[in-house]
N, C-alpha and C positions, 0 to 999 in steps of 0.2 A: 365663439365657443359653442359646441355641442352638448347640450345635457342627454338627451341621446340619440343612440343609433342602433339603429336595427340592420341586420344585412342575408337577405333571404329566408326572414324568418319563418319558419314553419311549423304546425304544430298539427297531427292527426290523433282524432279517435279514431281508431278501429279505421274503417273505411273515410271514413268523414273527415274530410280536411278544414280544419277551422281556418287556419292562416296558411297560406300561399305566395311563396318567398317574399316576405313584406319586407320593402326601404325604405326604412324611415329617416328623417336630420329632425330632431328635433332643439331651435334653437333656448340656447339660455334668455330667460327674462321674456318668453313668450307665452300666449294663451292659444296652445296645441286643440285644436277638436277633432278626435276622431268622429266623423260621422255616418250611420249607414243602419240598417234595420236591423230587427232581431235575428239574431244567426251568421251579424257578418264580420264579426271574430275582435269587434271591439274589445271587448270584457278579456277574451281571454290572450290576445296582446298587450293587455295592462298586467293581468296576471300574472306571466312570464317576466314581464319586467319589473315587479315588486319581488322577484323570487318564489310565486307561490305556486305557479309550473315551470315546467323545464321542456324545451321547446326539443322538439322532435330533430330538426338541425337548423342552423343558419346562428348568426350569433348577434347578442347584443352588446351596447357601453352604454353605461348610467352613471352619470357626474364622474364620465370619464374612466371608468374601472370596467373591466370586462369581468371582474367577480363582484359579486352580491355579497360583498362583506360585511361585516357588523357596524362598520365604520359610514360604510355606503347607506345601510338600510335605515342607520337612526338619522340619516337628512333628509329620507324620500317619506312621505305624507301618503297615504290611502286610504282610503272611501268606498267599500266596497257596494256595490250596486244591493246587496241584499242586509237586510240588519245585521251586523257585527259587533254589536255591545251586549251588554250582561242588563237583562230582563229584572234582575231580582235585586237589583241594585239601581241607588236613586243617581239623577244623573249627575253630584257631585262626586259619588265614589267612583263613576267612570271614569270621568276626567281624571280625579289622581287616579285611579289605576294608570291609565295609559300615559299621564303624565309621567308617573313613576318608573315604568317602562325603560322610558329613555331618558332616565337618569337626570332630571329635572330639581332644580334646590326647591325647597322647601317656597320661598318667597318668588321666585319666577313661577312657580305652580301656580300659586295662591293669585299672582296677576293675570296668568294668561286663562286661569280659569274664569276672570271677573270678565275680560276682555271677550272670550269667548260666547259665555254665557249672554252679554249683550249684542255679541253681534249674530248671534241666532234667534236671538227675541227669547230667550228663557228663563231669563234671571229669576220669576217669579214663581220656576220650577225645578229650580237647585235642588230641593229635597225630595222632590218626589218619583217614586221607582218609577223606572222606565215602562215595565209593563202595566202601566195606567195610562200612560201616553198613545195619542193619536200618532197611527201609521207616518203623517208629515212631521209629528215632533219627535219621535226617533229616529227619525232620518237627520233632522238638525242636531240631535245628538251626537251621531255619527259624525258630520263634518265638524263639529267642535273637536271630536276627541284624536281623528285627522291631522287637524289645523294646531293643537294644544303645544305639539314641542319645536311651532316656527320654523317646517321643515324647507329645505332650499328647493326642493321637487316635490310635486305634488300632483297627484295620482287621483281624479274626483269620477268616479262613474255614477252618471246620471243623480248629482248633487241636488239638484234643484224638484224631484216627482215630488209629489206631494206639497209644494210650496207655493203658497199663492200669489201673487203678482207682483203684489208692492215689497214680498220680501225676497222676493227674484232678484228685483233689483236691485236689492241690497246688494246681494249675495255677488252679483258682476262687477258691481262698483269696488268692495272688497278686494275679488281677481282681481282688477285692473291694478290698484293699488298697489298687490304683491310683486304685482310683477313692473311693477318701477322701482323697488325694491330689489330689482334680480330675480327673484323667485321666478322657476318658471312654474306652469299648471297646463295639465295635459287632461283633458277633461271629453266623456262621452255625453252625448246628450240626442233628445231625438225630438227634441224642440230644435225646429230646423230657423227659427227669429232666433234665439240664441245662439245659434249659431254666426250669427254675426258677430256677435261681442270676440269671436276667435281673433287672434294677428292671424293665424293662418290654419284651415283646414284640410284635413286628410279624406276624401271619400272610402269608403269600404264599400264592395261588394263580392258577398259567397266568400271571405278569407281575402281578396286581393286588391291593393288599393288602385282605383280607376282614376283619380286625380287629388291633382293639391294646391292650394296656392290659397292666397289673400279670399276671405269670401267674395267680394266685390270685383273682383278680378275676373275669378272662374264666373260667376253667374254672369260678368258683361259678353264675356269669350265665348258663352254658350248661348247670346243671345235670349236669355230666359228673363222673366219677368221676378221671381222669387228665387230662393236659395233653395227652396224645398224642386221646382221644377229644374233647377238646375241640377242636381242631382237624377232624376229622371231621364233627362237627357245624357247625360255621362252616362248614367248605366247599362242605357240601351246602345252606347258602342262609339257615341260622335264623343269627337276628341275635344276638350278646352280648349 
């Protein structure tokens, strides 16, 4: 089974083509990395398929539905690469906010927020407004409030800036967990060692994806010593 699929997707500003008929499969119960530099339409191929552009043509399916219906959106999870929480509010009112959102009881709230809250390391910051928080603990605000309604798809852009090492790895461990669970997780990153923990990565480059496959695969196939050089070589034209 497919959680999605992208088919020629395309999306222009103005002159500036972000995405350049991208084919995606991406499978159920897998850890998706798009990977590729600033500008190369990562962000905004996630975007279009959370529903929050609309792509210029080519079409997508997400948990199997070619519309973004209400049904569809309360099981896809998103993280958006820039702060998306409320500043003025402590980080227990976000979580129920967004808990409450998508229509959560009362007592699964009250768990997944416990649950949460320790698996981002902030239990001991439940009450304190967000804007007192360092740039890296709103950002773990964020993936909590993502993660808060156990979505079956999950959408993570660049999860882990600001996060330091030991809680990195938290944070993969987690992924991998979900997605033995089914869950799958489609995730940007530009930490190119993280990008191993993917089942399978997508390269980007300028909008068009240049290759995909298992990381350990394409980096053998390219002859390269890292995953970061293997990309280097893919972009300058030699095939996987």
């Amino acid at each position: 089974m497919l959680a999605v699929t992208t088919k020629k997707l395309t999306k222009r500003f103005g002159r500036i083509v972000a995405l350049n008929e991208l084919d995606l499969n991406i499978k159920e119960g897998e850890i998706y990395g798009l990977i590729g530099p600033n500008g190369s339409g990562k962000t905004t191929a996630i975007k279009i398929l959370c529903g929050l552009l609309r792509q210029t043509y080519g079409s997508i399916s997400v948990l199997g539905k070619n519309t973004l219906s209400k049904e569809v959106l309360n099981k896809i999870g998103y993280m958006p690469q820039e702060t998306a929480i409320y500043l003025d509010n402590t980080v227990h009112e976000n979580l129920q906010f967004f808990g409450e959102i998508y229509g959560m009881s009362k007592e699964h709230l009250e768990r997944r927020e416990q649950e949460m809250l320790k698996f981002v390391d902030l239990l001991d910051w439940r009450n304190a407004l967000v804007s007192t928080l360092s740039g890296g603990m709103k950002h773990r605000v964020s993936l909590a409030c993502a993660l808060i309604h156990e979505p079956h798809l999950i959408f993570l852009d660049e999860p882990t800036v600001g996060v330091d090492p030991e809680l990195r790895d938290t944070f993969w461990k987690y992924f991998r967990k979900l997605i033995e669970n089914g869950v799958t997780v489609v995730i940007t990153t530009h930490y190119m060692d993280e990008a191993n923990n993917c089942s399978r990565v997508g390269f980007l480059r300028q909008g068009k994806l240049i290759a995909e496959g298992e990381p350990g695969v394409l980096q053998k196939s390219a002859g390269a010593k890292s995953l970061e050089d293997t990309f280097l070589v893919l972009s300058r034209g030699k095939k996987a």
